[in-house]
C-alpha positions in Angstrom: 245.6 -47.9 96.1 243.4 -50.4 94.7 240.0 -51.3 96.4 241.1 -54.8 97.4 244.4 -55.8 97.7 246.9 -57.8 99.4 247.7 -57.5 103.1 249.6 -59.9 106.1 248.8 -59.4 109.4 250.9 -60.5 112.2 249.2 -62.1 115.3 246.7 -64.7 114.9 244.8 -63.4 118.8 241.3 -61.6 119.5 242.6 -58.7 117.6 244.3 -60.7 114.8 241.9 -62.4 113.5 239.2 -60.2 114.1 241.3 -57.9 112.1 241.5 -60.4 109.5 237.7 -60.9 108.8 237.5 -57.5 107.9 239.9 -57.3 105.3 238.9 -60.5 103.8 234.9 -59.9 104.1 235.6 -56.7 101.7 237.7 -59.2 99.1 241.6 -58.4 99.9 243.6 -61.6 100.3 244.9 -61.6 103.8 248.1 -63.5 105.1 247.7 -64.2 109.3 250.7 -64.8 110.7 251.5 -66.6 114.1 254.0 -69.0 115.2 251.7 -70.9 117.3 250.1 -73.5 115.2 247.6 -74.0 118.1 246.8 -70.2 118.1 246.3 -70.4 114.3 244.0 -73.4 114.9 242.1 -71.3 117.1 242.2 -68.5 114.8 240.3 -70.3 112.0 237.6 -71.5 114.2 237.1 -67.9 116.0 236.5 -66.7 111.9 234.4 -69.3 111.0 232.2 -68.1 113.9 232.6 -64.7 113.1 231.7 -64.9 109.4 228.7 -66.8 110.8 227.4 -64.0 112.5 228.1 -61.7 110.3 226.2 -63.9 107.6 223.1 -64.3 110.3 223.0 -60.3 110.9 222.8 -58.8 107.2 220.8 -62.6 105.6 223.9 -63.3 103.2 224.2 -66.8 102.1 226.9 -69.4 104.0 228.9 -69.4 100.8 229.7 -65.8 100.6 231.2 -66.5 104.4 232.7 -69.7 102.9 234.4 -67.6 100.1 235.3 -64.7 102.4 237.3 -67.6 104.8 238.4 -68.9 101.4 240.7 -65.5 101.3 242.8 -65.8 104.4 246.5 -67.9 104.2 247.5 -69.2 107.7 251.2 -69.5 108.5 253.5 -70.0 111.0 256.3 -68.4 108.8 256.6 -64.8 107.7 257.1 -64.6 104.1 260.5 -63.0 103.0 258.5 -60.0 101.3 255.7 -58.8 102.8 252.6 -57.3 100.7 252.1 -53.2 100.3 250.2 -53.0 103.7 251.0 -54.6 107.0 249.2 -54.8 110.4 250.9 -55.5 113.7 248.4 -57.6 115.8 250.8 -58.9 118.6 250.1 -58.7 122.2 250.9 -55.2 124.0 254.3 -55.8 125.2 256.8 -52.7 124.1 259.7 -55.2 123.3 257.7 -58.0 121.1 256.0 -55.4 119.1 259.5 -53.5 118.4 260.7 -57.0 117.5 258.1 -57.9 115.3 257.9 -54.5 113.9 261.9 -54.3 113.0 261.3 -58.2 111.1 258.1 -56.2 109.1 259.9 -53.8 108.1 263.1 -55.1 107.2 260.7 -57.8 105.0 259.1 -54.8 103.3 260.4 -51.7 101.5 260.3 -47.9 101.7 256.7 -47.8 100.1 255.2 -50.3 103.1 252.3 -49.2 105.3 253.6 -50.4 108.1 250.2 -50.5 111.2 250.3 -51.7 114.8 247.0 -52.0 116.3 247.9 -51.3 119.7 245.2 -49.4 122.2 248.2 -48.5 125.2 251.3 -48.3 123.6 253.1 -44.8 121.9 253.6 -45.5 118.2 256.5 -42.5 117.9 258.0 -45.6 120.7 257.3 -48.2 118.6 259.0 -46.4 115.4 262.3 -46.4 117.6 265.0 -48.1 115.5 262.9 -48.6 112.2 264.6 -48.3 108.6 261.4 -45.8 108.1 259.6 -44.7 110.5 257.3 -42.4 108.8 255.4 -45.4 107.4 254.7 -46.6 110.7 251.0 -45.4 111.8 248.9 -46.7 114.8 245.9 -48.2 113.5 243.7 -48.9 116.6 240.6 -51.3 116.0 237.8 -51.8 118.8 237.1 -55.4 119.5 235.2 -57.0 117.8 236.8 -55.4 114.6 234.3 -56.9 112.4 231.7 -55.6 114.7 232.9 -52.0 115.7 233.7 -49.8 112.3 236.1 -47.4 114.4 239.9 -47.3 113.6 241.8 -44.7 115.5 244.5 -43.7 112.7 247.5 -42.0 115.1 249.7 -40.0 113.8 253.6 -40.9 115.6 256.1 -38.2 115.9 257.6 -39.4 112.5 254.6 -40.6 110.6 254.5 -38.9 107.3 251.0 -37.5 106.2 250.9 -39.3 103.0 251.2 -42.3 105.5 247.9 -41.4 107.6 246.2 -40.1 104.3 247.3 -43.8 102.9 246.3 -45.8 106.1 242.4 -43.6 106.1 241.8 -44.6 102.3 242.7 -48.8 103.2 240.2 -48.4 105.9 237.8 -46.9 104.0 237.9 -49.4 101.5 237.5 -52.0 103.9 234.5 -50.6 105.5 235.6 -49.1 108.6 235.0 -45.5 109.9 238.8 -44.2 110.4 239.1 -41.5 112.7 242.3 -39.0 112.7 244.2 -38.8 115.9 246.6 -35.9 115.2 248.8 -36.3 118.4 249.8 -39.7 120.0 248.7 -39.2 123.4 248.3 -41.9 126.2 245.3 -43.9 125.2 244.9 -41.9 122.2 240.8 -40.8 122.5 238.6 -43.5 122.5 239.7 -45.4 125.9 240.4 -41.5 127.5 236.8 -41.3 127.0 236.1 -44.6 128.4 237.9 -44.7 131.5 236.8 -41.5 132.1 233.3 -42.6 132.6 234.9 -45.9 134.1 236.6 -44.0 136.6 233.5 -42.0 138.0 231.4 -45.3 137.7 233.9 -46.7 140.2 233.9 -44.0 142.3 230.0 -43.5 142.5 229.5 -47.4 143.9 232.5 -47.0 146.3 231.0 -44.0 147.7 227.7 -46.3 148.2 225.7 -43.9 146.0 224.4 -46.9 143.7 225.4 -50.1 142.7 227.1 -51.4 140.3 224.4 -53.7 138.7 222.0 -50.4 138.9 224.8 -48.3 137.5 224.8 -50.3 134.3 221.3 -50.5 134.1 221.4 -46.9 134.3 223.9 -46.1 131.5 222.7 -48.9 129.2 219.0 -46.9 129.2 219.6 -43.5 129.2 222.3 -41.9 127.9 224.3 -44.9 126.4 221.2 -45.2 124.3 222.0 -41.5 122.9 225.7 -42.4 122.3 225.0 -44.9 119.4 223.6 -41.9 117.6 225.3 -38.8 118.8 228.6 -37.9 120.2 228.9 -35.2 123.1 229.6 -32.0 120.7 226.1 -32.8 119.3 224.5 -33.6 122.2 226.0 -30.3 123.8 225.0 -28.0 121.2 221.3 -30.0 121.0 220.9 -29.4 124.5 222.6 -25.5 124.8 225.9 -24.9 125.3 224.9 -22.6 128.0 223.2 -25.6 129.8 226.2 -27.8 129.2 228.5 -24.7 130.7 226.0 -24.2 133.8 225.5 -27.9 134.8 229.6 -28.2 134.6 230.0 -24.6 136.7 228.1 -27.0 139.4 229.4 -30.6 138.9 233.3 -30.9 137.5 234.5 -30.0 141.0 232.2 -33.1 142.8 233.7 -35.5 140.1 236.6 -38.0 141.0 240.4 -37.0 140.1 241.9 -39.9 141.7 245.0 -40.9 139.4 245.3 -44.6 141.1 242.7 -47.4 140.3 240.0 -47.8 142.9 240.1 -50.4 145.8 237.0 -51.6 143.2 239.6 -52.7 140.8 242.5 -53.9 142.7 240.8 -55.8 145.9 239.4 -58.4 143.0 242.5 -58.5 140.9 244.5 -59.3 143.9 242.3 -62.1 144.7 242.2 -63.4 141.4 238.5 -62.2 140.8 239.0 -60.6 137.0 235.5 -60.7 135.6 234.3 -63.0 133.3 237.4 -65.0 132.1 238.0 -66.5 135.9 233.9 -66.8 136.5 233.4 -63.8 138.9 234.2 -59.9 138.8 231.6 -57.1 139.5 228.9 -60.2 138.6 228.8 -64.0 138.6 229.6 -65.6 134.8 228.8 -69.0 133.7 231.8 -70.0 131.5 229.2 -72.4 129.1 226.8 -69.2 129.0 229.6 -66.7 127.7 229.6 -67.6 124.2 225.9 -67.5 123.5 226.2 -63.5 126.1 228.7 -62.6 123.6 227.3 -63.5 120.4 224.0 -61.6 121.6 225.5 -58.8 121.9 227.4 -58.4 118.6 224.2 -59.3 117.1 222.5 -56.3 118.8 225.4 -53.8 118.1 225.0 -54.8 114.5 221.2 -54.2 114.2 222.2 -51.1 115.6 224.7 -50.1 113.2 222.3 -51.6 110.0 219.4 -49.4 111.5 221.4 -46.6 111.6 222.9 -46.8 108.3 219.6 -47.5 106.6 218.4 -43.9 108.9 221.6 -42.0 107.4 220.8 -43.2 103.6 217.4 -41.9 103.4 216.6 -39.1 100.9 216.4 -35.4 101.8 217.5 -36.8 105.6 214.0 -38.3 106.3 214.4 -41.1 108.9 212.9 -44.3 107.7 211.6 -44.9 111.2 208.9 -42.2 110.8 
């Protein structure tokens, strides 16, 4: 497949567009579909922004943002032929995705790549009922997609390997870091990893041992530091395996098992509290402030990324922080 190509993408949302912006910042022509002409609207603006930031972060000029938006077709009307590679963007509702899915596929042919970014959903479900199945392959980005280079690739119970093999080497060419997921289980890896940790946070400021604001604190300077630069297989055999077997001899049976959400979660839901979107969750959010919080830290996650990059490229594996 050739570097830069052609590609539509169906759902014009936080995912969507983000989605977009990748594709079209690494020079393939992208198609975003949405029947809302309002969400399309909002679409463009959201990109504008992110090319923007993008543009400030690696000191390109405003044209090469100008030329990347230049690249991206809005519609409200799927084409009747779709290009070689498709991505599913809707929201994550089993029945709107199948739907959307079935109109792909029936618009493409058997040599589609058929992807549905979905984080929750089983894509060996989502094949259900299509003309071919095997070319249907989760392809889960992390918001922001233009931010985050991860791409779960999740293999379904009918997805062909030429399919995942396909799906890793459009990813790559785009800039992302595709990861394979060999078996589509329930939240694939990355959010098993993340409510994991979400789960014991809870559990620790229910039982009073710290607070929340302190538990962050906590994470965001010590080992969440460590995880921008090593994952816990490294870390394990850095520190000794037979450290890492001792401290969990002492501590796996004193972590939480619950399989419910904590009071934590559903006290404030029921009451309407859901974090930053309605003003007030674990903290207190100023709606005006949000944007400015937000762009601040994409900014800082992608100095991160550019100083580890330029760490990675040095000769003979010399850090250029030395």
């Amino acid at each position: 497949m050739n570097e830069a190509g052609e590609v539509l993408i169906s759902g014009a949302g936080i995912m969507g567009h983000g989605i977009a912006v990748c594709f079209a910042r690494a020079g393939w022509r992208v198609i975003l579909s949405d029947p809302s002409a309002e969400a399309l609207g909002q679409a463009r603006q959201a990109m504008v922004q992110a090319f923007l930031l993008l543009a400030e972060s690696d000191g390109t000029a405003p044209e090469q943002a100008e030329n990347a938006l230049s690249r991206i077709s809005l519609v409200t009307q799927l084409p009747a032929a779709v290009p070689p590679v498709v991505v599913e963007a809707v929201p994550e509702q089993l029945t709107l995705k199948r739907q959307v899915l079935a109109d792909l596929a029936a618009r493409g042919t058997a040599e589609t790549l058929l992807c549905t970014n979905t984080s929750a959903l089983p894509i060996s479900s989502l094949a259900d009922g299509l003309p071919h199945a095997g070319r249907l392959v989760g392809t889960h980005f992390w918001n922001p997609p233009y931010v985050l280079p991860c791409v779960e690739v999740v293999r379904g119970d009918r997805t062909t390997e030429d399919t995942m093999d396909e799906a890793l080497v459009v990813l790559e060419s785009i800039g992302q870091q595709p990861v394979r997921i060999h078996q589509d289980v329930p939240g694939f890896v990355g959010n098993r990893l993340q409510h994991a940790l979400q789960r014991e946070a809870l559990a620790l400021v229910e039982q009073g041992v710290v607070s929340a604001e302190d538990l962050d604190r906590l994470v965001t300077n010590s080992f969440g530091l460590r995880l921008a630069v090593m994952g816990p297989f490294e870390r394990a055999d850095l520190g000794g395996l037979d450290t890492t077997c001792r401290v969990h001899e002492h501590l796996l049976p004193h972590l939480d098992r619950r399989t419910e959400p904590s009071r934590l979660l559903t006290e404030p839901v029921r009451r309407g509290e859901l974090g930053a979107k309605t003003g007030k969750g674990f903290g207190q959010w100023n709606a005006d402030e949000l944007p400015e919080r937000i762009r601040q830290r994409d900014l800082l996650l992608l100095r991160i990324l550019q100083l580890r990059r330029q760490t990675e490229e040095q000769p003979d594996g010399k850090n250029s922080l030395q």
